[in-house]
N, C-alpha and C positions, 0 to 999 in steps of 0.2 A: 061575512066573517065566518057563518057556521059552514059558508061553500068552503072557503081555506081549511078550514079544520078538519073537514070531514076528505079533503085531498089528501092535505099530509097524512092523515092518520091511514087513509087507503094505501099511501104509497108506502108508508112504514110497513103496513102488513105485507106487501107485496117485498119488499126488502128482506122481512123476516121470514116469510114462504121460501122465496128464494137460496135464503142462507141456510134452510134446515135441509133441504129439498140436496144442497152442495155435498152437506156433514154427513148424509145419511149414506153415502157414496165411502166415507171416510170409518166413520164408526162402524156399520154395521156391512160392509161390502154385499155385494149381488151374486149370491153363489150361484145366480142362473148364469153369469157368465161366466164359469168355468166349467159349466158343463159341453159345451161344445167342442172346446179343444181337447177335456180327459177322457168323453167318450168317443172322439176322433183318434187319439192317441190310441187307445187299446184297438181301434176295430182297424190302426194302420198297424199295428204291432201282432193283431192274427192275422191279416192278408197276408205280412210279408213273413211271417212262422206257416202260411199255404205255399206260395211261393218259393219258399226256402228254406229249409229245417234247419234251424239253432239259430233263426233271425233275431228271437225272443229266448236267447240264454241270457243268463245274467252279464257274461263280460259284453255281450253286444248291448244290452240293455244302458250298461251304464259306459259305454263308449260312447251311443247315439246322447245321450246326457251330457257325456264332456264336449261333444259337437257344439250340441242347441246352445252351450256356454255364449259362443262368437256371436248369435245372433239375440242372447238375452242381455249381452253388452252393448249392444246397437240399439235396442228396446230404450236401452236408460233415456236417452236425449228425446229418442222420438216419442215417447210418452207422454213424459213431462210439458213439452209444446204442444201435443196435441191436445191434452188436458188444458191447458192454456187458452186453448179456444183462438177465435176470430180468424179462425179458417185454416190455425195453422199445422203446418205439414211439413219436417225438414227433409230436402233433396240434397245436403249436404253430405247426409252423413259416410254414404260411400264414399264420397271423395275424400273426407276425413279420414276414415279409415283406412283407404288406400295411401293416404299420407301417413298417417300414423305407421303404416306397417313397413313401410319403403325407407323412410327418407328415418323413422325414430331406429328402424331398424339396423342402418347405415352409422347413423348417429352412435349405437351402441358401441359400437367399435368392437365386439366380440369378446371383451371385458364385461366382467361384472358391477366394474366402476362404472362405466359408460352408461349401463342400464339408468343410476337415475337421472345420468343429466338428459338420457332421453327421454324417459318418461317429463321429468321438468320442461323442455322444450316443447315437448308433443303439445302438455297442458295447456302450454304458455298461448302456441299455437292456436289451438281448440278454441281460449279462453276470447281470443283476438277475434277469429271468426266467427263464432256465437254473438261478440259483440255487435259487430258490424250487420249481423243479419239482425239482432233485437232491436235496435238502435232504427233500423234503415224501416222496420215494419213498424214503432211506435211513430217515431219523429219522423218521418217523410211518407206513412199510408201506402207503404209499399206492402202489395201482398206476401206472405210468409214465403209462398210455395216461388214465388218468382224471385225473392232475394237468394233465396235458401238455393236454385236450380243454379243462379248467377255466379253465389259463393262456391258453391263446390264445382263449376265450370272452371272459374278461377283456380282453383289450384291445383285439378287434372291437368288445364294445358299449363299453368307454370312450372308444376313440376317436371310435363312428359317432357319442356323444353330445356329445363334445367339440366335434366339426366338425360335425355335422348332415348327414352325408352328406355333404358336398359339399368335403372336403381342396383346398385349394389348391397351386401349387407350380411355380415355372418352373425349368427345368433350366438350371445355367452352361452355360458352353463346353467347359468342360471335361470338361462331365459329358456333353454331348451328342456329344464325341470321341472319349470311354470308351465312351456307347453305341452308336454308328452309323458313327464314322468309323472309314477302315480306315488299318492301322499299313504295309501294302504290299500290293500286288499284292489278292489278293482278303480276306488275311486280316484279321479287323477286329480293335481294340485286344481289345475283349471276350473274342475268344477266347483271345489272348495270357495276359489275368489267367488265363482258366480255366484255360489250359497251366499256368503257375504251382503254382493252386492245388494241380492234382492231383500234381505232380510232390513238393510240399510235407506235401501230406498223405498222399503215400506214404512219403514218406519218414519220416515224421515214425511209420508203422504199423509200420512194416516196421526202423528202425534205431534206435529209442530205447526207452529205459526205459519211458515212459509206453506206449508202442505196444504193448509186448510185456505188461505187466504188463494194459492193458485187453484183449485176447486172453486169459491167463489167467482174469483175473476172468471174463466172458464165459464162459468152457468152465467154468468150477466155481468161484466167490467163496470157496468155501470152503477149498479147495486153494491157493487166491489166498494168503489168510490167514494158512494155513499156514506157505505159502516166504517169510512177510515183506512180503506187499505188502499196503499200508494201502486195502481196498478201499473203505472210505465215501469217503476223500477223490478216489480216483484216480472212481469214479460221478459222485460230486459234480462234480467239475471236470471230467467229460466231458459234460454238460448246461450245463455254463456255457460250455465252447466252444462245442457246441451252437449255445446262444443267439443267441451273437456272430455264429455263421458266416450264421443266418437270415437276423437282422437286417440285417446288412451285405448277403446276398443280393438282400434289397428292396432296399436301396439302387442297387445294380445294375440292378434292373426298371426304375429310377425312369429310370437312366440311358439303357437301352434302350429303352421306351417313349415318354419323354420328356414323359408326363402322368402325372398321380394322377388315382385312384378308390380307392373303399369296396371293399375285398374283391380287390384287383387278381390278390393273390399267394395267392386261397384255393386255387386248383387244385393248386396248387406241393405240397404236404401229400401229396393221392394218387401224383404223378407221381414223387414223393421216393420214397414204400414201394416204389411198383411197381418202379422202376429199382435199389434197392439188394435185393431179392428176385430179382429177374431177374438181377441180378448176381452170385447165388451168395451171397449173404450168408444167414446161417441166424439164423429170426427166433428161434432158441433164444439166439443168441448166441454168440460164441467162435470166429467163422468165416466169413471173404468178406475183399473186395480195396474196398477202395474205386475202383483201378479198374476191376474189373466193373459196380460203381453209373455211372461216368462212357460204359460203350460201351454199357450200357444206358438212360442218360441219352439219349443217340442217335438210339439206336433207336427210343423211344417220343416222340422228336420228329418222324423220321421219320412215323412209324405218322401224325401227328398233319397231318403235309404231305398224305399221300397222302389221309386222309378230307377235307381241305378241300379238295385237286384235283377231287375226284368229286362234291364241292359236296351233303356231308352235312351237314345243320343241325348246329348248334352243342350242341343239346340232345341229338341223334342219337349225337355226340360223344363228350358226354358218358358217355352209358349205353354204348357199346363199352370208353370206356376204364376204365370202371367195372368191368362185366363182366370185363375182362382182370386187374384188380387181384384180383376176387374168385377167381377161375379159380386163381390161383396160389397166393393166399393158403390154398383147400381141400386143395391137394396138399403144400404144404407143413405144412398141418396134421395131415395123416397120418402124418408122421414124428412113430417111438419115440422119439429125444430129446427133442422139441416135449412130448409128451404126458405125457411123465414131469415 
């Protein structure tokens, strides 16, 4: 009888180790991991002011700021699951994005009415996909990363078949004011959402039920369980935010851009991982800031200025920034909680 006692009272403590071990991620954040991307961001911001005088003026400064916006929209989804824990990593999100930007953009009809039934459609969209991936990794043990490659496969060939390559889509006024015009002085509307958003999604990590309860999940589902929190649902509906946040993201590029193509938002995926790793988030789950993901967002827009200053091919580009994703992704594989 005192062996049962002295169990449970063990596994409580280990439940309430666990649950502080979660909150302390939430109340008091890890400002070691912003130090990587803000003093990467300045030492990319004098390389490319060596390389090229007035790289580091104020209007380029907060131009590369209304950039990193597209990829601190794509942050949103891929945070939240990766936080989430049990391996998971969305390869969706490009393809959402590249949806979002084509088919919502199309949908807008170049009306300022059109804009919300597409943004509503986009959502609706997102909301549907996200399910199907949360759904298919609780209820059927499919991994994240293989649902999430399947789902956004899915809607690249449906779409390219749909439209034959070739998406059409004129942007309102409205939409061309959200992307390119600015709200004052240098700072553009875009950024402003982006200020928004992150202020919203911190808060919403850091001060709510749901916030603190996907940090638990994330550090141990099973511990999760325990203290009463319903984790299929709280997974579930963290891939359906997910969804929506892609989605809607494209919508944004459409804005920004101000044209469609096939594949517009496929980079968006890589730039998503790298920026929420580099931000301190741990791909175990249960640990990082969302906004670490956003000064890391920055940073590797940065990185992405200073290679086209130096007038490195596109493909050249590519393969650095690849490299870089890979580089990080090895060291962070070496961690003992990863590998357990």
């Amino acid at each position: 009888m005192n062996k049962l006692k002295q169990a449970g009272t063990s596994e409580a403590a280990t439940i309430q180790s666990i649950t502080k071990s979660a909150l302390r991620y939430i109340n008091e954040g890890d400002i070691r991991n912003y130090l990587t991307p803000v003093l990467g961001t300045i030492f990319l911001f004098i390389l490319g002011q060596i390389l090229a005088p007035g790289f580091t003026s104020v209007k380029s400064i907060f131009n590369y700021m209304a950039l990193a916006s597209l990829t601190i929209f794509a942050c949103i989804g891929q945070s939240l699951v990766i936080i989430s824990g049990n391996g998971g990593i969305d390869l969706s999100v490009g393809a959402l994005m590249s949806l979002g930007a084509a088919w919502g953009g199309a949908m807008s009809g170049g009306t300022s009415v059109g804009i919300l039934w597409s943004v509503l459609s986009m959502g609706a969209i997102g909301a549907a996909c996200g399910l199907i991936s949360g759904t298919s990794v609780k209820y059927l043990s499919v991994p994240a990363m293989v649902v999430t490659l399947s789902v956004g496969n899915l809607l690249s060939g449906g779409f390219l078949a749909i439209t034959k390559g070739q998406p059409a889509g004129t942007p309102a006024a409205l939409f061309k004011t959200i992307g390119a015009g600015h709200a004052f002085w240098y700072i553009r509307w875009i950024l402003l959402i982006a200020i928004v958003c992150i202020i919203v999604v911190e808060l919403v990590l850091r001060k709510t039920k749901y916030g603190k309860s996907l940090y638990l999940v994330g550090t141990s589902e099973r511990a999760a369980a325990l203290s009463g929190i319903k984790t299929t649902s709280t997974i579930v509906f963290t891939y359906v935010i997910a969804g929506i946040a892609s989605a809607l993201a494209g919508v944004m590029l459409f804005a920004v851009v101000g044209s469609t193509q096939s594949g517009m938002g496929d980079s968006y995926t890589m730039l998503a991982i790298a920026a929420v790793v580099i931000g301190g988030t741990s791909i175990a789950g249960g640990k990082g800031t969302y906004l670490g993901s956003v000064l890391s967002a920055l940073m590797l827009t940065v990185l992405i200025g200073v290679l086209t200053v130096i007038q490195i091919p596109q493909g050249a580009r590519n393969f650095i920034q690849g490299m870089i994703l890979l580089v990080i992704l090895l060291v962070y594989a070496r961690s003992p909680t990863l590998r357990q």
